[in-house]
Each structure stands twice: as structure tokens, then as C-alpha cells.
N, CA, C and O of each residue as an XYZ file, in Angstrom:
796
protein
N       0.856     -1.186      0.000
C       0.000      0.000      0.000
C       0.895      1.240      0.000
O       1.762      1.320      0.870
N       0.720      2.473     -1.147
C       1.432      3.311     -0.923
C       0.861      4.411      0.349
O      -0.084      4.257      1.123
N       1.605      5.287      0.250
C       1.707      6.423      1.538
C       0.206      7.080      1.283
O      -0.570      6.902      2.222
N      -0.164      7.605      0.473
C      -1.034      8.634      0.182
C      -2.365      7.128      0.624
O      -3.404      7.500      1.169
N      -2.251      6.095      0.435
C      -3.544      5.358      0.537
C      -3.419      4.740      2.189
O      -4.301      4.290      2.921
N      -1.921      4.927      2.426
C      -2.292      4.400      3.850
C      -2.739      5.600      4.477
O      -3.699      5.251      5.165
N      -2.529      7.046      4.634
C      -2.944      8.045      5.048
C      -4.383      7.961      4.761
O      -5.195      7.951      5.685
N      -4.729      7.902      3.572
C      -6.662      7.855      3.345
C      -6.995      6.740      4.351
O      -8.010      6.898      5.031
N      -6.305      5.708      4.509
C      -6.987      4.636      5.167
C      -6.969      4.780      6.404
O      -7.853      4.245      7.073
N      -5.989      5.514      6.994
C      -6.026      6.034      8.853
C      -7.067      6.567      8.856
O      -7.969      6.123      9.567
N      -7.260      7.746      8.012
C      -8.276      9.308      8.476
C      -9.802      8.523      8.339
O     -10.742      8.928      9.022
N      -9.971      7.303      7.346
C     -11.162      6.882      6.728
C     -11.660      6.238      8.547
O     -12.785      6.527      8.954
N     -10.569      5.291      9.574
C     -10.931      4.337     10.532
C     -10.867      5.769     11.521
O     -11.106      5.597     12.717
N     -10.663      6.678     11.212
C     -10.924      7.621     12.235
C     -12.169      8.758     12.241
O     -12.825      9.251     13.158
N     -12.180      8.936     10.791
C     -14.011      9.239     10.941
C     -15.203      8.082     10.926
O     -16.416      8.292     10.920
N     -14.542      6.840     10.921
C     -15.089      5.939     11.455
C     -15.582      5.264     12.885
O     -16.526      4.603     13.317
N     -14.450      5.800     13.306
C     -14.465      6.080     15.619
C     -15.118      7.168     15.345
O     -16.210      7.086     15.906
N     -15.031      8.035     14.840
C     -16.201      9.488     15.442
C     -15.951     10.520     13.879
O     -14.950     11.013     13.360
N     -17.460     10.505     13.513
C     -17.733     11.212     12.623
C     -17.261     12.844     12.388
O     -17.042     13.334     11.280
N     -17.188     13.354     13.311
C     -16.951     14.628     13.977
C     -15.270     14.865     13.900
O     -14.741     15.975     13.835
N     -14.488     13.448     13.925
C     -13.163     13.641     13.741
C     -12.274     14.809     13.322
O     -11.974     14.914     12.133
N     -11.865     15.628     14.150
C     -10.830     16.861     13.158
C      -9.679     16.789     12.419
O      -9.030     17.745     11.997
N      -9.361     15.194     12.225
C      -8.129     14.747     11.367
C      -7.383     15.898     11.417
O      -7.429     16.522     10.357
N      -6.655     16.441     12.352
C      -5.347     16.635     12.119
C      -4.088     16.220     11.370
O      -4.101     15.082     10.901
N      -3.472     16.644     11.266
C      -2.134     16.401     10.334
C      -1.463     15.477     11.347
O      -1.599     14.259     11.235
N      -0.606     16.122     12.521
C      -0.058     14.815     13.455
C      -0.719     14.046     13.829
O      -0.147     13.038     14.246
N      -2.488     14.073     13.908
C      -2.964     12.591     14.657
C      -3.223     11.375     13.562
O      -3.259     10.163     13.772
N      -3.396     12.121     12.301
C      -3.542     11.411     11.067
C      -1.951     10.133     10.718
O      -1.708      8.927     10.685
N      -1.196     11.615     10.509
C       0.205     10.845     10.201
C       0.675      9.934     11.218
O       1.440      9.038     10.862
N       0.290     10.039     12.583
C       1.003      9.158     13.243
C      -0.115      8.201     13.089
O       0.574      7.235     12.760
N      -1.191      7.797     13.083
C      -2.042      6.962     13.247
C      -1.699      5.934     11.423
O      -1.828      4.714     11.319
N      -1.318      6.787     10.375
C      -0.854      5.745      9.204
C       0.587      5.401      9.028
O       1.095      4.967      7.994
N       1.328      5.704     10.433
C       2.571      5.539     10.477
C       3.962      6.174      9.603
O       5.050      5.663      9.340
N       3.303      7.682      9.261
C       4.109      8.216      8.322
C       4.239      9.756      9.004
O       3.624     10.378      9.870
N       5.362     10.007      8.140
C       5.985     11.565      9.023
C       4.921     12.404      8.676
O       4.090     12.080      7.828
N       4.894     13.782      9.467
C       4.054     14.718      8.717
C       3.955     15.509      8.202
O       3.071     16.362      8.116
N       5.662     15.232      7.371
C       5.843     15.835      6.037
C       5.483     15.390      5.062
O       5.313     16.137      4.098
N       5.208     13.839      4.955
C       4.643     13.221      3.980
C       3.459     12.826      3.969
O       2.958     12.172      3.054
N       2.766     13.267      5.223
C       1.607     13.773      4.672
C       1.158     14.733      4.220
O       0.282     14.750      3.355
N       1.975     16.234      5.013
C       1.848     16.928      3.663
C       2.544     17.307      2.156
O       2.242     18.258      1.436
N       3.192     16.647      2.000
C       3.592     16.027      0.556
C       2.401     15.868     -0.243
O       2.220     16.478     -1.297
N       1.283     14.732      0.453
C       0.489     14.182     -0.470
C      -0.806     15.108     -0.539
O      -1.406     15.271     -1.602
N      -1.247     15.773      0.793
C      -2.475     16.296      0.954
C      -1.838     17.980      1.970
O      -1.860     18.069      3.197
N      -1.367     19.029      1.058
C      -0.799     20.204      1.732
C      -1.502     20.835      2.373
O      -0.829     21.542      3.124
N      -2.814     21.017      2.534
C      -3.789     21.089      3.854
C      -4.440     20.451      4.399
O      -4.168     19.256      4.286
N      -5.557     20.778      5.223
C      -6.066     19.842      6.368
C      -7.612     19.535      5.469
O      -8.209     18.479      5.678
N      -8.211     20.657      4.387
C      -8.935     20.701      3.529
C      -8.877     19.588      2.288
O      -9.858     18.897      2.014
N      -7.710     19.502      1.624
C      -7.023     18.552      0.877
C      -7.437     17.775      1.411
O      -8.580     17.463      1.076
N      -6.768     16.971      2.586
C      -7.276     15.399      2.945
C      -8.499     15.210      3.301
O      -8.761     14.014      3.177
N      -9.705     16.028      3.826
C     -10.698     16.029      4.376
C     -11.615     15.676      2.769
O     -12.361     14.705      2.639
N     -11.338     16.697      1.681
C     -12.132     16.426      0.940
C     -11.828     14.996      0.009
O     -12.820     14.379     -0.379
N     -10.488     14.486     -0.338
C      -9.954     13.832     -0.357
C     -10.078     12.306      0.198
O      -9.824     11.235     -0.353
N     -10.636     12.659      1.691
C     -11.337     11.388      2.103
C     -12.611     10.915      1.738
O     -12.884      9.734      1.519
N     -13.649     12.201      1.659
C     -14.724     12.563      1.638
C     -15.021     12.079      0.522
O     -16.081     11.459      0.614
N     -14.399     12.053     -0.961
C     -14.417     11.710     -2.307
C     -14.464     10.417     -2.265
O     -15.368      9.772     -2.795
N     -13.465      9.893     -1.613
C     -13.217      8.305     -1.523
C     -14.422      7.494     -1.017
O     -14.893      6.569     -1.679
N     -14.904      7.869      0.176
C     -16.041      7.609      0.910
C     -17.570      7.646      0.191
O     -18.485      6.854      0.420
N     -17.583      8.481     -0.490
C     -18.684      8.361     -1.780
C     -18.491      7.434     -2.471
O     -19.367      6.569     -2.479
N     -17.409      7.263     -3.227
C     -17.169      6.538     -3.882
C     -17.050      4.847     -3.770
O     -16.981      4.139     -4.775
N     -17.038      4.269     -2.260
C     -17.478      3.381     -1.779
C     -18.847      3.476     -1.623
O     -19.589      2.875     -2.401
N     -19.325      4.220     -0.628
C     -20.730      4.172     -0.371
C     -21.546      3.643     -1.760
O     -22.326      2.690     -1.769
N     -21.121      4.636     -3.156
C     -22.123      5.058     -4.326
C     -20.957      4.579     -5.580
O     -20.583      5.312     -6.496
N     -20.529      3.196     -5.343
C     -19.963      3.594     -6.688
C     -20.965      3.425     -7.976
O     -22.184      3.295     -7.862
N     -20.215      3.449     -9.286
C     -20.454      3.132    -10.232
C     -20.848      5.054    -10.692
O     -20.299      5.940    -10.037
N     -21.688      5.353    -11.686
C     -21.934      6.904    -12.155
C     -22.917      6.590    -13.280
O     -22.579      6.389    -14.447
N     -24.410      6.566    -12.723
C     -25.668      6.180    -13.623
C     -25.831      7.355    -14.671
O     -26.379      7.387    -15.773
N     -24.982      8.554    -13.736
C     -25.680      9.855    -14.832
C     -25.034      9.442    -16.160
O     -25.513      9.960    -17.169
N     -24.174      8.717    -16.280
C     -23.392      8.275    -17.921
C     -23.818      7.062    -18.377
O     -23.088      6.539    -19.218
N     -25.159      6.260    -17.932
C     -25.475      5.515    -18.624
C     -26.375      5.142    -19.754
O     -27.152      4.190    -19.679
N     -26.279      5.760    -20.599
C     -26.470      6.497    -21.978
C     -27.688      5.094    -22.888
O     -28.221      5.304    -23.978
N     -27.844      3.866    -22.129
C     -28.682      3.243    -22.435
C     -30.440      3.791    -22.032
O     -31.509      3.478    -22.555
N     -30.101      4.746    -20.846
C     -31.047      4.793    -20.218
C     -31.301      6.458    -20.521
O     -30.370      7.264    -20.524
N     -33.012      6.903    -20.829
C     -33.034      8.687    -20.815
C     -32.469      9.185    -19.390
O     -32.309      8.683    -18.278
N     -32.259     10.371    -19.974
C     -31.999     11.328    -19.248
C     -33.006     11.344    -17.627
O     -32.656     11.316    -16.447
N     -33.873     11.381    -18.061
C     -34.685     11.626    -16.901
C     -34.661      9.996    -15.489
O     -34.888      9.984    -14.279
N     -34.346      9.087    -16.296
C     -34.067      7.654    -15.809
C     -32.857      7.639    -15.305
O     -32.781      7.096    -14.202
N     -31.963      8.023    -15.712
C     -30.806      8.217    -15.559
C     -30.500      9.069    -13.692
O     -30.068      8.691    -12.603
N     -31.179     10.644    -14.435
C     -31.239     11.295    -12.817
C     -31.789     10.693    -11.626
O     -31.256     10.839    -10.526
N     -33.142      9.829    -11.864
C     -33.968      9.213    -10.925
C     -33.164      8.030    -10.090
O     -33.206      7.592     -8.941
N     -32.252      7.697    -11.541
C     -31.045      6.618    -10.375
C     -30.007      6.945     -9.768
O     -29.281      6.142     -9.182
N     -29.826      8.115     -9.839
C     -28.919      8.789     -8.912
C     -29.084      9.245     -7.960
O     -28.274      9.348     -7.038
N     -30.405      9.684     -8.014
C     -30.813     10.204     -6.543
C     -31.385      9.244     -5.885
O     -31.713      9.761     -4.817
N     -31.835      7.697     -5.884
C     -32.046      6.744     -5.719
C     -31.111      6.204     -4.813
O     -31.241      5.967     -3.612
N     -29.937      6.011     -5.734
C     -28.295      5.549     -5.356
C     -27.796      6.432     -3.881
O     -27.168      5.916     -2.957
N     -28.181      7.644     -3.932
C     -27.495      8.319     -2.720
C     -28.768      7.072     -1.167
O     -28.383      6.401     -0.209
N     -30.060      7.321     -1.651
C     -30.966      7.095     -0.367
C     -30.818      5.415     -0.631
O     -31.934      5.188     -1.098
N     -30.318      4.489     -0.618
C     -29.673      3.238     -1.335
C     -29.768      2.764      0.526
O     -30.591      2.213      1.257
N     -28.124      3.490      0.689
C     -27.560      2.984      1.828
C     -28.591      3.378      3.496
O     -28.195      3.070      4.620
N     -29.410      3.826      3.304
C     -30.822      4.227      4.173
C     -31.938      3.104      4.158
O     -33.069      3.151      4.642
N     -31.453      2.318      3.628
C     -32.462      0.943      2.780
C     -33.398      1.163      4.116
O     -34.509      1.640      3.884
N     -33.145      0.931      5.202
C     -34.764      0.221      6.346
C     -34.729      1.674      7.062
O     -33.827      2.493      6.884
N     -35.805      1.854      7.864
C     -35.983      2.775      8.818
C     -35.130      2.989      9.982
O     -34.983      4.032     10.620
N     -34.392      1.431     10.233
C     -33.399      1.312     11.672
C     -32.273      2.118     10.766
O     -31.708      3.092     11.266
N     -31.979      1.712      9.499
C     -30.675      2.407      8.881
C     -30.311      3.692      9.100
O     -29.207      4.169      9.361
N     -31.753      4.372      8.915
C     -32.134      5.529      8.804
C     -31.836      6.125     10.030
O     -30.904      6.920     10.157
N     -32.591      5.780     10.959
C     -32.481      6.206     12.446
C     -30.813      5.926     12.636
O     -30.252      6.946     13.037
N     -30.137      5.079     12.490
C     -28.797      5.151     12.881
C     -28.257      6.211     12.278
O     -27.478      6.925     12.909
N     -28.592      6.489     10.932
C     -27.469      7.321     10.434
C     -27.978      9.296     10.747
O     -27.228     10.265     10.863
N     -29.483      9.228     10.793
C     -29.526     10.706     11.331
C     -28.959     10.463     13.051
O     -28.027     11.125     13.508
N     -29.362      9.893     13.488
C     -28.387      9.756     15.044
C     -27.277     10.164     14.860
O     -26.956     11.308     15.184
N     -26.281      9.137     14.182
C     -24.907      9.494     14.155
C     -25.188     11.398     13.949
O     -24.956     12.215     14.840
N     -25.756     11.755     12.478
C     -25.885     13.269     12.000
C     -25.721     13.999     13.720
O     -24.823     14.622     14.286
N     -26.983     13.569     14.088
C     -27.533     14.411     15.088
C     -26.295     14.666     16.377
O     -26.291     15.676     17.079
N     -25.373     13.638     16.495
C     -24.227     13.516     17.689
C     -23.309     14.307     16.925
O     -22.609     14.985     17.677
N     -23.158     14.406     16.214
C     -21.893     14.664     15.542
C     -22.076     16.494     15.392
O     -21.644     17.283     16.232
N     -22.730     16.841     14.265
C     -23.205     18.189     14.041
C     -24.231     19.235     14.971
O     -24.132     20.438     15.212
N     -25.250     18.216     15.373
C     -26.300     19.281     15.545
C     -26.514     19.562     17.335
O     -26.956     20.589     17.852
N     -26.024     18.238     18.069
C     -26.322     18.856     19.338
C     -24.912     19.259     19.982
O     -25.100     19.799     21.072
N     -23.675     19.171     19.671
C     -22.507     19.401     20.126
C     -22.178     21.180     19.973
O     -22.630     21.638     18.924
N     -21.653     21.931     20.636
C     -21.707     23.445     20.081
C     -21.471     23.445     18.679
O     -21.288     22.370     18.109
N     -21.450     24.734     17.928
C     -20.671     24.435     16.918
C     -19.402     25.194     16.293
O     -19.251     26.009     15.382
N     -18.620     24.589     17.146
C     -17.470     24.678     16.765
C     -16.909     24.875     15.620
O     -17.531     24.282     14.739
N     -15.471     25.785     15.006
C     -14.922     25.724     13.914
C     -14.258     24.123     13.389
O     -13.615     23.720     12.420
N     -14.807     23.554     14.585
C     -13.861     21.787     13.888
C     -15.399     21.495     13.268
O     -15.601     21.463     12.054
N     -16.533     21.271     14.348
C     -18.070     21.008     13.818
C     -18.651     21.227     12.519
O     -19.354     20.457     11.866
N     -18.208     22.530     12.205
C     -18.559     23.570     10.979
C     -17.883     22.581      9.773
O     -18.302     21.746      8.971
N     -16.431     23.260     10.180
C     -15.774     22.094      9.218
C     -15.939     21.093      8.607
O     -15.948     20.872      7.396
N     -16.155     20.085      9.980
C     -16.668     19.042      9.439
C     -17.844     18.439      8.479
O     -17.935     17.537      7.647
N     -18.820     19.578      9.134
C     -20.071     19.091      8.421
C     -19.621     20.119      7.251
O     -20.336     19.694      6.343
N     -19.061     20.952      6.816
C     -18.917     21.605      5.224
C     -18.394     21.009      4.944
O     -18.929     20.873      3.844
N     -17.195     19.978      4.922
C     -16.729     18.968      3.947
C     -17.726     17.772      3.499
O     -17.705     17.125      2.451
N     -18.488     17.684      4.455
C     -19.391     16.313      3.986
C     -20.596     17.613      2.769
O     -20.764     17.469      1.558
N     -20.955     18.277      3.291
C     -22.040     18.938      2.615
C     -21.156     19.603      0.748
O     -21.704     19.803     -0.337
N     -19.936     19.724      1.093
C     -19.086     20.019     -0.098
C     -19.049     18.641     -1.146
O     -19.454     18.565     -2.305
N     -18.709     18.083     -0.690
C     -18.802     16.896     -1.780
C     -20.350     16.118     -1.921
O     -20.340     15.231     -2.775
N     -21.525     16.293     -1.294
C     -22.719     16.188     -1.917
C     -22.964     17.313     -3.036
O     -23.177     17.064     -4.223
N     -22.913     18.293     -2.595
C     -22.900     19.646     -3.579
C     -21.840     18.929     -5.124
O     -22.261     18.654     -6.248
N     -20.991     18.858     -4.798
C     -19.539     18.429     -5.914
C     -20.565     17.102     -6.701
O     -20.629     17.160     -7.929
N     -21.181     16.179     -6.131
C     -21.599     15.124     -6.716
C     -23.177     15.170     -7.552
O     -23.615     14.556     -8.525
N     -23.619     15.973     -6.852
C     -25.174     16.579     -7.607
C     -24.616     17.222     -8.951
O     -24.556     16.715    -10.072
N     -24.127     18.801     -8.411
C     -23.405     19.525     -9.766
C     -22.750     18.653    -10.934
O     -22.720     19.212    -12.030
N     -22.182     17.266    -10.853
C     -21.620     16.385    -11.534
C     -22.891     15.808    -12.101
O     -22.723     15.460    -13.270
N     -23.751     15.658    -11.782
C     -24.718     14.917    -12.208
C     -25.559     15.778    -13.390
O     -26.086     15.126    -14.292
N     -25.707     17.583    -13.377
C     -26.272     18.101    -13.941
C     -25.505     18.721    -14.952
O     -25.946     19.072    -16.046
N     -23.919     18.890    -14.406
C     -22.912     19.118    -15.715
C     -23.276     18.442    -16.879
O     -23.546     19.005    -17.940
N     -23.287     17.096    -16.666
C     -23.505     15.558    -17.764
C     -24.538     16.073    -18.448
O     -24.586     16.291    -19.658
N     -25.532     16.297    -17.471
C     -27.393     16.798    -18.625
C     -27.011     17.471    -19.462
O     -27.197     17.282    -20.664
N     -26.177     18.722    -18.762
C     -26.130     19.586    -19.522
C     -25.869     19.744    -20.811
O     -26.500     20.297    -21.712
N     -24.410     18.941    -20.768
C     -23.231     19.071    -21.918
C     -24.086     18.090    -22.810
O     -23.690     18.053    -23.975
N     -25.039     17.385    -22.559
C     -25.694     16.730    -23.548
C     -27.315     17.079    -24.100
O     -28.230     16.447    -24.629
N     -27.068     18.455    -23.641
C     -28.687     19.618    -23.857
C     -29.716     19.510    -23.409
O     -30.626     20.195    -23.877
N     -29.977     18.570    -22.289
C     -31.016     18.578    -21.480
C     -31.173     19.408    -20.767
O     -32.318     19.697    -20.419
N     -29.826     20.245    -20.184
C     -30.531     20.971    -18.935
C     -29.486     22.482    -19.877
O     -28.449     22.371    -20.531
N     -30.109     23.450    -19.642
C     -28.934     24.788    -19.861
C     -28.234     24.426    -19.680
O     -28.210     23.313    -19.154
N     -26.881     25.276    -20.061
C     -25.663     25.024    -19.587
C     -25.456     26.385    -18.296
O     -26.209     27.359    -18.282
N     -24.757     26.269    -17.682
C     -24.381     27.449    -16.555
C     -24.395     27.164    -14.970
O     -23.865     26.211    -14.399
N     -24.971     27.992    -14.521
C     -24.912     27.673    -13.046
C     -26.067     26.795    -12.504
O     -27.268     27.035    -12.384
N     -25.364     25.761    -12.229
C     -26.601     24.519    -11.312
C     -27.364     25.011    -10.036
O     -28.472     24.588     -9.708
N     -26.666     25.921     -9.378
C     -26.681     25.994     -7.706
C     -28.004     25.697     -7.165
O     -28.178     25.009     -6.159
N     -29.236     26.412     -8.087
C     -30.305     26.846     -7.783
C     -30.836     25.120     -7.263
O     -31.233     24.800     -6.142
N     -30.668     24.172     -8.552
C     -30.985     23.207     -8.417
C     -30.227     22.107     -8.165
O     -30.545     20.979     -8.542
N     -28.997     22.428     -7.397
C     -28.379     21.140     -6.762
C     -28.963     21.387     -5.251
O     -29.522     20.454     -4.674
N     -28.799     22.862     -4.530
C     -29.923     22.846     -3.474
C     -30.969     22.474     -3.304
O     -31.428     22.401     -2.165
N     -31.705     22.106     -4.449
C     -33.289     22.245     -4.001
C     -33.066     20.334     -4.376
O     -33.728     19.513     -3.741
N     -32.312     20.007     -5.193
C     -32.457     18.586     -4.732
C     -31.265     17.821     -3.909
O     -30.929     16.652     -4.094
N     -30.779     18.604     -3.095
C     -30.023     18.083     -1.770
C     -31.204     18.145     -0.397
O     -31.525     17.214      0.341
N     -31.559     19.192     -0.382
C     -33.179     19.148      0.167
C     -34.134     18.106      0.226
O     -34.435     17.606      1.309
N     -34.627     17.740     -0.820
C     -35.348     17.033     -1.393
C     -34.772     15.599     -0.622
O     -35.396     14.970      0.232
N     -33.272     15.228     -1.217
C     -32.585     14.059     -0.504
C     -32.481     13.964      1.303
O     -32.733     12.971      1.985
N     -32.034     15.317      1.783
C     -32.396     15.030      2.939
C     -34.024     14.817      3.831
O     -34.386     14.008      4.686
N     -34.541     15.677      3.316
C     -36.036     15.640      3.632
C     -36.562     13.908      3.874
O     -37.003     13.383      4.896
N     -36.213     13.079      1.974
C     -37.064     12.016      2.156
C     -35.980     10.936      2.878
O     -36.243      9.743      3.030
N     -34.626     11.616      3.322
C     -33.924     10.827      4.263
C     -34.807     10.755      5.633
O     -35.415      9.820      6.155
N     -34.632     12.122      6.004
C     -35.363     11.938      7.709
C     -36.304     11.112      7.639
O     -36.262     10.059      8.274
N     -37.703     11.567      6.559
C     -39.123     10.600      6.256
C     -38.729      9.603      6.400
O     -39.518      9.107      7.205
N     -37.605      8.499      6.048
C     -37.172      6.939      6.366
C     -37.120      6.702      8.018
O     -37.552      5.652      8.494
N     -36.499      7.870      8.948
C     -36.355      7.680      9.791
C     -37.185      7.669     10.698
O     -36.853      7.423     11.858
N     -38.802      8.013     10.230
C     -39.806      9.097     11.420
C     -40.583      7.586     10.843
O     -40.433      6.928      9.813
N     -41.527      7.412     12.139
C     -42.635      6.545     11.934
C     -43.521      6.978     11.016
O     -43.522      8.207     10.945
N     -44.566      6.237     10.004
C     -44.952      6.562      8.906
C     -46.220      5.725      8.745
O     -46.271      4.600      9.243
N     -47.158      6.198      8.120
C     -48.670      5.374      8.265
C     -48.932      5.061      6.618
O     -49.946      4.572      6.121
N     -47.570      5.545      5.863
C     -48.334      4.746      4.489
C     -46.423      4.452      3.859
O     -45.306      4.848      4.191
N     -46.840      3.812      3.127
C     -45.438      3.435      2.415
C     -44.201      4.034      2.260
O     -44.144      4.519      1.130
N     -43.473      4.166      2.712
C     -42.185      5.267      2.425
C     -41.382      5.385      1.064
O     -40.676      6.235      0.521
N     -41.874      4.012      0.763
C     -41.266      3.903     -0.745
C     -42.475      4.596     -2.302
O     -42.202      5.146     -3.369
N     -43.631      4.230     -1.724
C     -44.300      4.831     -2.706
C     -44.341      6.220     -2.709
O     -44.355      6.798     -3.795
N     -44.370      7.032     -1.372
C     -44.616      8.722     -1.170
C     -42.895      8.994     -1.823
O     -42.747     10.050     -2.438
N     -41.835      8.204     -1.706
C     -40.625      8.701     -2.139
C     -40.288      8.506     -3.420
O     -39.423      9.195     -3.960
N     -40.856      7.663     -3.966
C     -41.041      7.499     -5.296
C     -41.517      8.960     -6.212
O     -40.879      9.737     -6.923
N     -42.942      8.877     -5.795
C     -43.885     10.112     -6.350
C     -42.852     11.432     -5.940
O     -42.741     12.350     -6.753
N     -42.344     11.462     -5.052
C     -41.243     13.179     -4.561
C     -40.527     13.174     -5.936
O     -40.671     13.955     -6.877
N     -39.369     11.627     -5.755
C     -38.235     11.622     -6.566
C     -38.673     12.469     -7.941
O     -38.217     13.590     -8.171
N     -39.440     11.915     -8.659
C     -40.667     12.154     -9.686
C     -41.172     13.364     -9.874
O     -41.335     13.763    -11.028
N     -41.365     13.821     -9.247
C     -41.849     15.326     -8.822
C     -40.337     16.074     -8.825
O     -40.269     16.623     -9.925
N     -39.291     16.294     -8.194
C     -38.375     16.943     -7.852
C     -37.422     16.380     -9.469
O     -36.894     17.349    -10.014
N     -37.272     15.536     -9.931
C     -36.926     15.859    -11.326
C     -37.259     15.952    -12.335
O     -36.531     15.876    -13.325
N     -39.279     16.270    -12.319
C     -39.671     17.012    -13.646
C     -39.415     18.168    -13.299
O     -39.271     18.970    -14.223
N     -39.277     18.645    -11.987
C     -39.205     19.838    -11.851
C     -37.726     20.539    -12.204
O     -37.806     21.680    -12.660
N     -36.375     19.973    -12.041
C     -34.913     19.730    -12.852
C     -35.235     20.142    -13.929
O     -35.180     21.327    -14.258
N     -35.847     18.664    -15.050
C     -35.828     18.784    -15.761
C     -36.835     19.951    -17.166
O     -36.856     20.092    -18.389
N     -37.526     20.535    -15.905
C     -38.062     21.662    -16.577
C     -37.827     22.681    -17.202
O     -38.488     23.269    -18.058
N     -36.249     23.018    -16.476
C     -35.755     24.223    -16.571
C     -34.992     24.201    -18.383
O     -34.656     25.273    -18.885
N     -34.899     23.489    -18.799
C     -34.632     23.081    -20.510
C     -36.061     23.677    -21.174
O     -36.029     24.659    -21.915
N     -37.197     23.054    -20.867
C     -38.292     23.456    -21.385
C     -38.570     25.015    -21.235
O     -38.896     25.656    -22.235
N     -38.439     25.648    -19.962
C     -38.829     26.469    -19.657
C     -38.072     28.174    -20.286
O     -38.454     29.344    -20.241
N     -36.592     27.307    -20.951
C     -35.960     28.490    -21.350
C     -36.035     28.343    -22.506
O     -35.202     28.870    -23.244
N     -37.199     27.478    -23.057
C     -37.259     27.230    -24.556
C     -38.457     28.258    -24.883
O     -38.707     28.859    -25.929
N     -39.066     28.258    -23.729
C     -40.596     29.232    -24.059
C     -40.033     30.789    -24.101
O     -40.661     31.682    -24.670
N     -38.684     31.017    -23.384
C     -38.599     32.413    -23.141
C     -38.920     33.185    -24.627
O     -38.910     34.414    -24.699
């Protein structure tokens, strides 16, 4: 294993002990057994490795990249991506574990410049992975080309919203009411093509 992957692999078992982790540079490097010049060699800030991990960690959680699977429309395509993120939420206990963890980590602890941090690197690379998803539409004329922002927010929203809904007791199907959202939240995406066609 080289240096740069044993370093990802310390910081990965240490936001693994606690989500909230401030991966430092010396607790990192000594924990993958390397100086902490060579860690910063590989990752020259504390930002670098954070997002760096953060990338990797998606990329387990979610691999594969449906928005390029060109067998399938456009609109099929988005629906499995936003699918793919609420995947690993599969049961309601999932659910409840993982807003728990959220809830220990970010929301009831002060919030600290490590807190902040932390939760903007996780919220940075959802942002990084949506925008990736609508670049693709784009460059292939489904969606304008230009600034996503409007609508990588409103469907990071959307994703957290029908996250919590997994977690809260529920009197009708969670899969059918999340279905009909998903559905709803990317004709509404995919509107914005139509809508600058009428201008």
C-alpha cells in the first residue's frame, strides 16, 4: 500500500471512531505511520485530505456513475442517482442510525470551527456530486448550460427531507410517497430546458 492510501486509510478508521473527527495532520500521520511531512507532501492542507477522504467515501458508499449511462433517458438516468445516494438508508433502523450518528456529531454538540468544518466537507462533496450529475445533462442539452446551484440545493433538500421521512414513523409506504417526490423533484430539474425554450 502506498503512503497517500495508507494516510486515506487512517483518516477513513478515524471518521469511522467518530464522525466529527478533526483529522489533524499529526494525529492522522502518526495513526498511518508516516511523518508529517509526507503527509503533507500528499495532501498540503487539512482541507485537501478532508475532501480527499470525503471523495473516496462516496465513492465506496455510491460507486459506479448512472448519470453516464447512456442506455437509459436522461430523466431515468437522474432518478437513479438520486435513488443511489438514499440506497444505503435501505430500512428505517438504517435511517435512524445514520440521522443519530448526523444528530451527535453536528447538531447537538456546540458548533465549533472543527463542527462547521466538518459538516462543510461532507455537505461540499454532496454539492460536488449533484453539480456532476447536472454538468452531464447539460453538456448533452437537457438541462442549460451554466450555473446549477439553484438546483443542486433544491435537490439536496429534497434528498435530505425524504432521508429523515425513512427515519420518522410513517402510516403509508415510504417507498411509494418517495417514489412520487423523486418524480416530482426531477420534472421539476428537468423543466428548466423546457422552460428556457418558451422564453
Amino acid at each position: 500500500m502506498d503512503t497517500r492510501e495508507k494516510i486515506l486509510q487512517a483518516a477513513a478508521e478515524m471518521i469511522a471512531e467518530d464522525i466529527a473527527a478533526k483529522l489533524s495532520v499529526r494525529a492522522v500521520a502518526a495513526r498511518a505511520g508516516v511523518s508529517t511531512g509526507s503527509l503533507r507532501f500528499h495532501f498540503p492542507t487539512q482541507r485537501a485530505l478532508q475532501d480527499s477522504l470525503l471523495a473516496r467515501i462516496y465513492e465506496h458508499l455510491l460507486p459506479g456513475d448512472p448519470i453516464r449511462d447512456r442506455t437509459l433517458p436522461p430523466r431515468e438516468r437522474l432518478l437513479n442517482c438520486l435513488r443511489q445516494v438514499l440506497a444505503p438508508l435501505a430500512t428505517s433502523e438504517d435511517a435512524r442510525t445514520a440521522w443519530g450518528a448526523t444528530y451527535r456529531a453536528f447538531i447537538e454538540p456546540e458548533p465549533t470551527e472543527e463542527v462547521r468544518a466538518a459538516y462543510l466537507g461532507h455537505e461540499r462533496e454532496a454539492e460536488r456530486r449533484v453539480e456532476h450529475w447536472l454538468t452531464v445533462l447539460a453538456e448533452e442539452g437537457v438541462l442549460p448550460p451554466g450555473d446549477h446551484t439553484r438546483n443542486v440545493r433544491f435537490l439536496l433538500t429534497v434528498l435530505n427531507g425524504l432521508s429523515v421521512e425513512r427515519a420518522l414513523p410513517t402510516s403509508e409506504s415510504v417507498l411509494i410517497a418517495e417514489t412520487e417526490t423523486l418524480n416530482a423533484a426531477v420534472d421539476y430539474v428537468l423543466s428548466a430546458k423546457r422552460d428556457e425554450g418558451d422564453r
